[in-house]
Rosetta silent file (secondary structure, phi, psi, omega in degrees, C-alpha in Angstrom):
SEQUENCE: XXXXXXXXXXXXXXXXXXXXXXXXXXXXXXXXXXXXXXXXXXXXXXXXXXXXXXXXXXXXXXXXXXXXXXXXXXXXXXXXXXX
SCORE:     score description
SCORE:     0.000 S_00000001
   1 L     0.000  142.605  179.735   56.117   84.983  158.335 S_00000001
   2 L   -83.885  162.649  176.316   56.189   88.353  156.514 S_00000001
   3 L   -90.097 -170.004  173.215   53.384   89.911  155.495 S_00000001
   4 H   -66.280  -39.533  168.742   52.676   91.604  152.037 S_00000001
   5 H   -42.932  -58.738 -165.281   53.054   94.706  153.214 S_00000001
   6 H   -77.098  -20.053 -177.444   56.825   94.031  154.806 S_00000001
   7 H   -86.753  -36.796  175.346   57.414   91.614  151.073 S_00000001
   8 H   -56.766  -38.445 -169.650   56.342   95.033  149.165 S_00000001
   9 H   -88.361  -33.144  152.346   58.291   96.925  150.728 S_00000001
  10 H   -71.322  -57.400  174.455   61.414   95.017  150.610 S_00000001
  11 H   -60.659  -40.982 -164.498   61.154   94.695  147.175 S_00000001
  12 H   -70.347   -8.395  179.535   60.479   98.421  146.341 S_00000001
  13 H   -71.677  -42.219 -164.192   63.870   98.786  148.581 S_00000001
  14 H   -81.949  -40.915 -170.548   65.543   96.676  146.448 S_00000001
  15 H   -63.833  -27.794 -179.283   64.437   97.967  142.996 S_00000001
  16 H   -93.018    3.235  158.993   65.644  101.286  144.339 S_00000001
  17 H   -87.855  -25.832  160.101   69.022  100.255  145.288 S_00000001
  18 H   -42.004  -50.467  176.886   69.097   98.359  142.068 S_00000001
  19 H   -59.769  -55.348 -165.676   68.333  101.799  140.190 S_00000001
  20 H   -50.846  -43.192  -92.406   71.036  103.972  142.432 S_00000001
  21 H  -130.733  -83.917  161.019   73.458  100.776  141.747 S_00000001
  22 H    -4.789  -66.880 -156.792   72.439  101.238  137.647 S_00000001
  23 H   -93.965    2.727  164.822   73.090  104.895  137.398 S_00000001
  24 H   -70.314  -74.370 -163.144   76.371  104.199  139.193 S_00000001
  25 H   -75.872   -8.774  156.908   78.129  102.042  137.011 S_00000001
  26 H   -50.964  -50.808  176.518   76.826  104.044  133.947 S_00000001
  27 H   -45.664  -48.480 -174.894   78.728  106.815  135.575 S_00000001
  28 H   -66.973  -25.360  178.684   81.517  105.013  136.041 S_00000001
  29 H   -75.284  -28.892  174.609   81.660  103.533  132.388 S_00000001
  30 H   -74.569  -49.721  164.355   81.455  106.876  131.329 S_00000001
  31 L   -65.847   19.486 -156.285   84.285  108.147  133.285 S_00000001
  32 L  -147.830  -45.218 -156.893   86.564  104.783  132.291 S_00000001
  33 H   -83.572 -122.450  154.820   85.457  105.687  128.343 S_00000001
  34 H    36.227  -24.102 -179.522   87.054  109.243  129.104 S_00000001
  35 H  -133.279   19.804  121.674   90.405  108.501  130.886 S_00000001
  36 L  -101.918    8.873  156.981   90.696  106.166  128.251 S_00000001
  37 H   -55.961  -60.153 -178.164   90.187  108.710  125.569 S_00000001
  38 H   -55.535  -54.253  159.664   92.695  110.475  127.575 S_00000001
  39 H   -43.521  -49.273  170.650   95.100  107.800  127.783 S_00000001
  40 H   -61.887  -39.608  168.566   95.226  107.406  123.880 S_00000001
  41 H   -65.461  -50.270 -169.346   95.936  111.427  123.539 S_00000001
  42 H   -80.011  -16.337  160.038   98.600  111.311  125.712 S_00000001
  43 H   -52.411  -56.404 -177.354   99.925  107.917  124.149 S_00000001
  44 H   -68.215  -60.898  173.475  100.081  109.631  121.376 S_00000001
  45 H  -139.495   78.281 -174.286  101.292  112.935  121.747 S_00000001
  46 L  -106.232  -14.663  178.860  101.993  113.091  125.527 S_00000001
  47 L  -112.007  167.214 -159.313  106.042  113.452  125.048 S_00000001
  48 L   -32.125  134.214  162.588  108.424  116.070  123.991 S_00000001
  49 L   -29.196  -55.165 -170.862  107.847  117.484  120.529 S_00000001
  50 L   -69.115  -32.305 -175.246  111.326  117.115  119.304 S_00000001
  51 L   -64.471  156.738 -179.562  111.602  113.367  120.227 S_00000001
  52 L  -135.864   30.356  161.530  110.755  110.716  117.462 S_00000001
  53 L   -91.866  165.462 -161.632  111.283  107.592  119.758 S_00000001
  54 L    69.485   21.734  166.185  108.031  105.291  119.238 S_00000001
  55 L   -89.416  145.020  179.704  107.171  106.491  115.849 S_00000001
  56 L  -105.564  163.621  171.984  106.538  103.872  113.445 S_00000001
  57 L   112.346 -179.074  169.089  107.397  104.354  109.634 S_00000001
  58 L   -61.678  162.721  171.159  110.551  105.445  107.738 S_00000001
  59 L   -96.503  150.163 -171.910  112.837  107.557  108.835 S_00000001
  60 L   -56.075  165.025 -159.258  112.819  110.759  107.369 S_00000001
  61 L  -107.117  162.128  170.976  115.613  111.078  104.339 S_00000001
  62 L  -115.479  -22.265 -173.282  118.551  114.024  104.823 S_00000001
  63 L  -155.473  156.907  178.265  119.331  114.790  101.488 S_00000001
  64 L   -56.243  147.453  154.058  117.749  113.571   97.728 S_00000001
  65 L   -49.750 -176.209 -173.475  118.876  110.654   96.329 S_00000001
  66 L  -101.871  133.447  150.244  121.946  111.191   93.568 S_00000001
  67 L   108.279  -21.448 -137.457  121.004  111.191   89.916 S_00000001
  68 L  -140.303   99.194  169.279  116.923  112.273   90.317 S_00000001
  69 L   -57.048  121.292  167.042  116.181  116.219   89.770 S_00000001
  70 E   -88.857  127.569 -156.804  113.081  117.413   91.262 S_00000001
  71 L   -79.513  143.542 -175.960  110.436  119.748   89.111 S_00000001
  72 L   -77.133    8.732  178.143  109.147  122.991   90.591 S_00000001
  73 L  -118.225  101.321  135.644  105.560  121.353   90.030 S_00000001
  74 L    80.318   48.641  161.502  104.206  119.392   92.628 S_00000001
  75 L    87.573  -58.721  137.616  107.100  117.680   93.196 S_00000001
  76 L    41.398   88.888 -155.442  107.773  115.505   90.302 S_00000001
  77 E   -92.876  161.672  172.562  110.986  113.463   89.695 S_00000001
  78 L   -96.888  125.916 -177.417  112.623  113.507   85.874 S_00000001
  79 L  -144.446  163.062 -177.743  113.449  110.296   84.608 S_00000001
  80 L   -71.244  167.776 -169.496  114.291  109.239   81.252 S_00000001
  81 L   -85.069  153.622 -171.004  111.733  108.386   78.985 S_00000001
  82 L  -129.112  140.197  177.672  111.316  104.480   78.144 S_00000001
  83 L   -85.634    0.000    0.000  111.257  103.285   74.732 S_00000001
């Protein structure tokens, strides 16, 4: 049968493989929060400048629509006035 000494001793073994074990997988959670930080940049803007596949949204326009003038102030379209 063990003594106290050899049950003490075991345990303080364990709580200190427990700790090393602890300060492990923070590290590792930190590093996993980080290459997926990483992942997300380069999702985003990891390919060629010039390309636009996997953009969401309209496509950009080539020319104004016909009939709608634009105003040298901020942009502004002219439309007739409603009665």
């Amino acid at each position: 049968m063990a003594t106290l000494d050899e049950i003490a001793q075991e345990k303080q073994r364990i709580s200190e493989r427990i700790a090393r074990l602890d300060a492990e997988r923070t590290k590792l959670g930190d590093q996993l929060n980080e290459l997926e930080i990483a992942e997300r940049v380069l999702r985003r803007y990891g390919g060629k400048a010039d390309t636009t596949e996997g953009r969401r949204g309209r496509p950009a326009r080539t020319a104004p629509a016909a009939g709608r003038q634009r105003s040298a102030r901020g942009g502004q379209q002219h439309l007739p006035a409603r009665l």
